[in-house]
C-alpha angles and dihedrals in degrees: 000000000000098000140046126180123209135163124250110249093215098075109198119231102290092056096259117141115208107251094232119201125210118201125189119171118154104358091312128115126198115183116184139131129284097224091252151079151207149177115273085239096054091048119101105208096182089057096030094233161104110282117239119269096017131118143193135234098273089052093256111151138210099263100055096043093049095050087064091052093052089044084054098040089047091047098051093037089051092053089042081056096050086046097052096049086049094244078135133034095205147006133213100200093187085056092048088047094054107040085048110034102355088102118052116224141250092006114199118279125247125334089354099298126145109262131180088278098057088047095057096049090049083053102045083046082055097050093041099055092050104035095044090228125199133236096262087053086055085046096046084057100050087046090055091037084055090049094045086049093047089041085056132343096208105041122156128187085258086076093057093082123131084279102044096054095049081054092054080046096060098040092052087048086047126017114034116094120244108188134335128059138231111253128219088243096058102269119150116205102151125130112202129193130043133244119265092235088060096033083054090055091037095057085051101052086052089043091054096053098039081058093046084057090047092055093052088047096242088137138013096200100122097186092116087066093063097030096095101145119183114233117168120226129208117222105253120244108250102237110210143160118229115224092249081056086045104053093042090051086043085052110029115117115243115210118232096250089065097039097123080068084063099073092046084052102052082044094052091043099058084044091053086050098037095042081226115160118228095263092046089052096050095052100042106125127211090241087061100060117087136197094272096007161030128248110206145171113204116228090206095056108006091236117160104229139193112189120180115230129245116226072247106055080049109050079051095057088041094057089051098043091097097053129083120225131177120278094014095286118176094215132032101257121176130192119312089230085050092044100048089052098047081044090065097041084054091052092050086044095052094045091252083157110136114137111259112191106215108203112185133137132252098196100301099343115100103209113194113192126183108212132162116273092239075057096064085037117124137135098284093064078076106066086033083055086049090048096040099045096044095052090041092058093046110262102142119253085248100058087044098054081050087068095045113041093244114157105178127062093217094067092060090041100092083045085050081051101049087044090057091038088059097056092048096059092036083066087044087064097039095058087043084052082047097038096057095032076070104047094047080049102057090031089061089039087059093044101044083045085059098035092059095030089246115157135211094250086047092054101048087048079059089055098046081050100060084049098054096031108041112020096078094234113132094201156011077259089064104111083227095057102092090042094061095049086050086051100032079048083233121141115234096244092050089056097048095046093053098037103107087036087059087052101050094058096049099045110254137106126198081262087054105057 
């Protein structure tokens, strides 16, 4: 456990008390302030954090505040794990500190006076208090808040006309990085430019709240109402692991040289069995999980949940029952960011390898690209294998939004089309199975037929003699009598012509039988 949170016991004038953080990796220890406070009563020590619903002084509210210390917590238990797997040699935690929370964010403008960046932090606190976001939506945010800077550092409401929006548009489509870095000696690999499908989110998310300004009156700059670009979006390919995948990643054996993948596995996989979503997963507590079950309330939706537990999912929570995590967390979850990258090493691992073609747009370019499927890999496979899985086996679309809080039907319409595409292709198989089952059938027949000199004719008169021999019917007057032929692919006056030849050869007269 890298980090622990306490309150100061000195509280400032307005009864705050400074939300201290002490950080210990490696035999260091870094104790400094979080940048916020909060009262003693509205504190939860247990979970070293701020209580739901409560608030500060400044207005600053749980969520927001909460948010910071996971970001903390994820960032220095992501280092201690890079430490103790000897990625580093060492850490300076007061250097760490400094280069990633060390400044605080989006200061005032000028002579203390509220500028575009205030105004965004008190809308995304809004939203956040009465949306109940995660840690990834204040991520997604900061993330927009870092483009607008980097766009223009002094921006004010007055450069979000018409124009200027159009302007934010192209540097997003065609200047942010997306992945990759530049290297001291000289390698590029930066990927600039986002997806339409996220540069289409990504223009929402800065036209709401530019609406939400308007309404409060912050600006009066009414460019967002007419700014209605058109930016065409690809379906995404739904990413999912079949059971037979499942079971092989839920089974594989990791070497020890990998054994930090071990824990990410076990949490993927309970994922993969529960249908949780990553932030579901990080904040489930001991005291909600049951005998047979979990008792959970989603963050992204703020669903009450009761999901039944696989002999799986519980043979997960009992190998970890003895262990102690922060927060009272019932599994040892990392960072997303850090998940999602050790997902995809798993998945490589594993030989999760299929080609998976990845169609999307880039303004008016379709980019198809072929990957393999661990590449494409994340926590959210997990909850689209539950889904998957569950709809492919049977269980109808309604029982399984049940599990996972799904309200809309929509939403559980592409899995319903997997599910039906599945079938599909498995009696495809099945008729090409039957098909060359046939074939083979008909190809040894021919050559058994050469290889003993048996004719065709000799063949059919084997067959007559099996009717009349074997079957137990006396005559053509027998009920049964036109069926046979039908089976035996004789015709009935074939069968009566040759009846007393048939007899002959094996033996039996009319007297006989």
């Amino acid at each position: 456990m890298a980090v622990r949170f306490y309150l100061d016991s000195r509280a400032d004038k307005k009864g705050d008390h400074p939300i201290r953080a002490s950080i210990s990796i490696g035999g260091e220890r870094f104790i400094t302030s979080s940048g916020y406070s909060i009262p003693e009563q509205k504190w939860d020590t247990t979970n070293q954090q701020v209580k739901k619903g409560c608030s500060n002084a400044k207005g600053e509210t749980y969520t927001t505040i909460n948010a910071r210390l996971k970001d903390i917590d994820a960032y220095f238990e992501d280092l201690e794990d890079d430490f103790k797997r000897r990625k580093i040699e060492t850490v300076n935690i007061r250097e760490q500190w400094a280069e990633k929370f060390g400044k605080r964010k989006n200061k005032k403008a000028e002579k203390g006076n509220p500028g575009f960046f205030d105004y965004l932090k008190e809308y995304t606190n809004a939203q956040s208090q009465q949306k109940g976001w995660s840690n990834s939506m204040h991520e997604k945010y900061q993330a927009l808040a870092n483009h607008i800077m980097a766009w223009n550092p002094k921006v004010t409401f007055e450069d979000f006309t018409e124009e200027g929006l159009t302007s934010f548009m192209n540097y997003l489509q065609t200047s942010v990085v997306i992945s990759g870095k530049l290297y001291k000696d000289g390698r590029d690999t930066r990927i600039f430019g986002m997806q339409n499908s996220t540069l289409k989110n990504r223009l929402s998310i800065i036209k709401g709240f530019l609406r939400w300004a308007y309404v409060k009156e912050y600006h009066t700059e009414k460019g967002f109402q007419s700014f209605k670009p058109k930016i065409k979006t690809t379906d995404s390919k739904i990413v999912f692991l079949d059971w037979e995948e499942l079971m092989h990643v839920y089974t594989y054996p990791i070497p020890a040289s990998k054994n930090y993948l071990d824990r990410v596995r076990d949490v993927f996989c309970f994922c993969c069995f529960t249908s949780l979503r990553y932030s579901d997963v990080a904040n489930l507590k001991r005291s909600a999980v049951k005998e047979n079950r979990i008792e959970v309330t989603t963050i992204k939706t703020t669903d009450s949940l009761t999901i039944d537990l696989n002999d799986n999912a519980k043979a997960i929570l009992k190998k970890y029952e003895a262990e102690t995590f922060p927060h009272n967390r019932a599994l040892p979850v990392i960072s997303n960011q850090r998940m999602n990258e050790y997902v995809k090493e798993l998945g490589e691992l594993c030989g999760i390898d299929e080609p998976i073609t990845k169609i999307y747009l880039k303004g008016s370019k379709r980019i198809e690209e072929v990957l393999p499927k661990y590449a494409l890999m994340g926590t959210h496979t997990a909850r689209r294998t539950f889904i998957s899985n569950a709809i492919m086996m049977g269980i109808p679309p309604q029982v399984v939004m049940g599990f996972t809080g799904h309200s809309d039907y929509k939403a559980m319409k592409p899995y319903v089309e997997i599910a039906d595409r599945s079938k599909t292709e498995a009696m495809q198989i099945f008729n090409n199975k039957t098909a060359t089952t046939m074939k083979l059938k008909e190809e040894f027949t021919t050559k058994m037929h050469s290889e003993l000199h048996v004719s065709p004719e000799i063949e059919k008169l084997h067959r007559c003699i099996t009717l009349w021999c074997y079957t137990g019917i006396e005559s053509e007057q027998d009920p049964r009598f036109l069926e046979l032929c039908k089976t035996y692919d004789l015709e009935p006056e074939f069968a009566i012509s040759k009846k007393k030849e048939c007899q002959a050869l094996a033996g039996k007269t009319d007297n006989q039988q």
